[in-house]
C-alpha positions, 0 to 999 in steps of 0.5 A: 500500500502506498500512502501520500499526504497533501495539506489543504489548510489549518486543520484540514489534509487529503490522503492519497492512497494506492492499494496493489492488485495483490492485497486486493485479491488476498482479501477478496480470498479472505472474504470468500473464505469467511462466506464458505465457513458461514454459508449452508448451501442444499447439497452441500456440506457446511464449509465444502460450497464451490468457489464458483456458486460462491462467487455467482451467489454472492461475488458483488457482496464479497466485493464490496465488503472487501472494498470497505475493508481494505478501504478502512485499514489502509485510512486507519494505517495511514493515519498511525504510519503519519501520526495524525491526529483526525477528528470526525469521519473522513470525508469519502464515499467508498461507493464513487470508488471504483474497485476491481480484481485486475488493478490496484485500488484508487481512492483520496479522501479529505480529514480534518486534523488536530491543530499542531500547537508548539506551546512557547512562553507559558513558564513565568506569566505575570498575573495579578492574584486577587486579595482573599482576605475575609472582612467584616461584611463578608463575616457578617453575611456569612453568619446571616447565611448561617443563621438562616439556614435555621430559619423557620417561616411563621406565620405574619398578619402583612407582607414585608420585604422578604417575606413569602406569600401562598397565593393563586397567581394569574397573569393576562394580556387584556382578555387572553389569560397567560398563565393561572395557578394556584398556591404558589409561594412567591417570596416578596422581593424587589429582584421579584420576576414576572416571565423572567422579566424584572416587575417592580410593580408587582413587588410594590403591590404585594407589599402590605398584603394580608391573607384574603386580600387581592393585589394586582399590577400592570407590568410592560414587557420589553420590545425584546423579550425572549417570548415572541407573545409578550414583546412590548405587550402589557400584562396585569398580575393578580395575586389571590393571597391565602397566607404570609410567612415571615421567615423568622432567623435565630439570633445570632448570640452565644445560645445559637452558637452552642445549638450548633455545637460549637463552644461560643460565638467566638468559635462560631466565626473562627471556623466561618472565617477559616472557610470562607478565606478558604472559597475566597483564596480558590476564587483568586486561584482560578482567577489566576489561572484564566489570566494566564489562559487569556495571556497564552491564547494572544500568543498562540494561532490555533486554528480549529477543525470546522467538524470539531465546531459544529460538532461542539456548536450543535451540542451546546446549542441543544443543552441552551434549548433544554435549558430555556424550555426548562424555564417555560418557553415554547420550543418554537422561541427557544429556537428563535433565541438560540438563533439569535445568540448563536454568534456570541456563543460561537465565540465563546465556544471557539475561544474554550476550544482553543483553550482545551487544545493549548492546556492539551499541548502544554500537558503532553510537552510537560509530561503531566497525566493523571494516575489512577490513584488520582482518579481514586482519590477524587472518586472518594471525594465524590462519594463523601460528598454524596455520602455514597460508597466510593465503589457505587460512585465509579460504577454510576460513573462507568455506566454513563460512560463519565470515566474518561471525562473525570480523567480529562478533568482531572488533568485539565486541573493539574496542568492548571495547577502547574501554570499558575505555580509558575507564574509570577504573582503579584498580590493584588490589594 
C-alpha cells in the first residue's frame, strides 16, 4: 500500500492512497473464505460450497465488503504510519470508488486534523492574584447565611420585604389569560420576576398584603423579550393571597452558637472565617489561572477543525434549548433565541476550544497525566460528598460512560495547577 499526504489548510489534509492488485485479491480470498465457513448451501456440506456458486451467489457482496475493508485499514494505517491526529469521519464515499480484481485500488479522501500547537512562553506569566482576605461584611453575611439556614417561616398578619406569600397567581394580556395557578409561594422581593422579566410593580403591590386580600399590577414587557407573545405587550398580575410567612432567623448570640455545637460565638466565626478565606483564596486561584489562559491564547494561532465546531456548536446549542424550555418557553422561541445568540456563543465556544487544545499541548510537552490513584482519590471525594460508597460512585460513573471525562478533568486541573505555580504573582490589594 502506498500512502501520500497533501495539506489543504489549518486543520484540514487529503490522503492519497494506492492499494496493489495483490492485497486486493488476498482479501477478496479472505472474504470468500469467511462466506464458505458461514454459508449452508442444499447439497452441500457446511464449509465444502464451490468457489464458483460462491462467487455467482454472492461475488458483488464479497466485493464490496472487501472494498470497505481494505478501504478502512489502509485510512486507519495511514493515519498511525503519519501520526495524525483526525477528528470526525473522513470525508469519502467508498461507493464513487471504483474497485476491481485486475488493478490496484484508487481512492483520496479529505480529514480534518488536530491543530499542531508548539506551546512557547507559558513558564513565568505575570498575573495579578486577587486579595482573599475575609472582612467584616463578608463575616457578617456569612453568619446571616448561617443563621438562616435555621430559619423557620411563621406565620405574619402583612407582607414585608422578604417575606413569602401562598397565593393563586394569574397573569393576562387584556382578555387572553397567560398563565393561572394556584398556591404558589412567591417570596416578596424587589429582584421579584414576572416571565423572567424584572416587575417592580408587582413587588410594590404585594407589599402590605394580608391573607384574603387581592393585589394586582400592570407590568410592560420589553420590545425584546425572549417570548415572541409578550414583546412590548402589557400584562396585569393578580395575586389571590391565602397566607404570609415571615421567615423568622435565630439570633445570632452565644445560645445559637452552642445549638450548633460549637463552644461560643467566638468559635462560631473562627471556623466561618477559616472557610470562607478558604472559597475566597480558590476564587483568586482560578482567577489566576484564566489570566494566564487569556495571556497564552494572544500568543498562540490555533486554528480549529470546522467538524470539531459544529460538532461542539450543535451540542451546546441543544443543552441552551433544554435549558430555556426548562424555564417555560415554547420550543418554537427557544429556537428563535438560540438563533439569535448563536454568534456570541460561537465565540465563546471557539475561544474554550482553543483553550482545551493549548492546556492539551502544554500537558503532553510537560509530561503531566493523571494516575489512577488520582482518579481514586477524587472518586472518594465524590462519594463523601454524596455520602455514597466510593465503589457505587465509579460504577454510576462507568455506566454513563463519565470515566474518561473525570480523567480529562482531572488533568485539565493539574496542568492548571502547574501554570499558575509558575507564574509570577503579584498580590493584588
Amino acid at each position: 500500500m502506498k500512502s501520500e499526504i497533501e495539506a489543504l489548510g489549518p486543520c484540514k489534509i487529503k490522503i492519497k492512497v494506492e492499494i496493489p492488485t495483490d492485497e486486493i485479491r488476498d482479501k477478496v480470498e479472505e472474504k470468500y473464505k469467511e462466506v464458505r465457513q458461514a454459508v449452508a448451501l442444499p447439497g452441500f456440506r457446511k464449509g465444502h460450497v464451490p468457489r464458483p456458486i460462491l462467487e455467482k451467489r454472492f461475488g458483488k457482496s464479497v466485493e464490496a465488503d472487501a472494498k470497505v475493508d481494505l478501504i478502512e485499514k489502509s485510512i486507519a494505517k495511514t493515519l498511525d504510519e503519519k501520526k495524525i491526529q483526525a477528528i470526525g469521519d473522513p470525508d469519502f464515499d467508498p461507493e464513487k470508488i471504483e474497485f476491481a480484481l485486475d488493478k490496484p485500488l484508487n481512492f483520496e479522501l479529505t480529514v480534518e486534523t488536530k491543530p499542531e500547537i508548539k506551546p512557547k512562553d507559558y513558564i513565568g506569566v505575570a498575573v495579578t492574584k486577587k486579595a482573599s482576605e475575609v472582612t467584616d461584611e463578608d463575616l457578617a453575611k456569612g453568619l446571616d447565611r448561617l443563621a438562616e439556614a435555621r430559619a423557620e417561616w411563621v406565620p405574619a398578619e402583612t407582607t414585608g420585604d422578604g417575606d413569602m406569600i401562598i397565593a393563586d397567581l394569574s397573569l393576562k394580556e387584556g382578555a387572553n389569560e397567560i398563565m393561572a395557578e394556584q398556591n404558589m409561594r412567591v417570596i416578596v422581593s424587589k429582584e421579584i420576576e414576572v416571565a423572567h422579566h424584572p416587575a417592580p410593580e408587582v413587588y410594590k403591590a404585594l407589599l402590605g398584603a394580608k391573607a384574603g386580600d387581592s393585589r394586582t399590577a400592570d407590568v410592560q414587557m420589553p420590545e425584546d423579550h425572549k417570548d415572541e407573545k409578550l414583546k412590548g405587550k402589557k400584562v396585569t398580575f393578580a395575586a389571590v393571597v391565602k397566607e404570609v410567612k415571615h421567615l423568622n432567623k435565630p439570633a445570632i448570640n452565644e445560645e445559637w452558637a452552642k445549638a450548633m455545637d460549637y463552644e461560643s460565638l467566638d468559635a462560631v466565626k473562627a471556623d466561618l472565617k477559616r472557610r470562607l478565606a478558604s472559597e475566597k483564596e480558590a476564587v483568586a486561584f482560578r482567577d489566576v489561572e484564566q489570566q494566564i489562559i487569556d495571556d497564552l491564547l494572544k500568543k498562540h494561532e490555533i486554528p480549529l477543525p470546522e467538524a470539531l465546531l459544529r460538532k461542539f456548536a450543535e451540542r451546546a446549542e441543544q443543552r441552551a434549548k433544554l435549558d430555556l424550555q426548562m424555564r417555560g418557553v415554547s420550543a418554537e422561541e427557544a429556537e428563535k433565541i438560540v438563533e439569535k445568540e448563536r454568534d456570541s456563543s460561537r465565540e465563546e465556544l471557539e475561544r474554550n476550544l482553543r483553550a482545551n487544545f493549548l492546556l492539551e499541548a502544554i500537558g503532553q510537552k510537560e509530561r503531566i497525566f493523571v494516575t489512577e490513584d488520582e482518579v481514586e482519590a477524587r472518586i472518594d471525594q465524590m462519594a463523601m460528598a454524596y455520602r455514597r460508597n466510593p465503589g457505587e460512585v465509579r460504577g454510576e460513573l462507568e455506566e454513563r460512560g463519565q470515566m474518561s471525562e473525570l480523567r480529562s478533568t482531572l488533568r485539565e486541573e493539574k496542568i492548571r495547577r502547574f501554570l499558575r505555580e509558575k507564574a509570577k504573582i503579584t498580590e493584588g490589594k
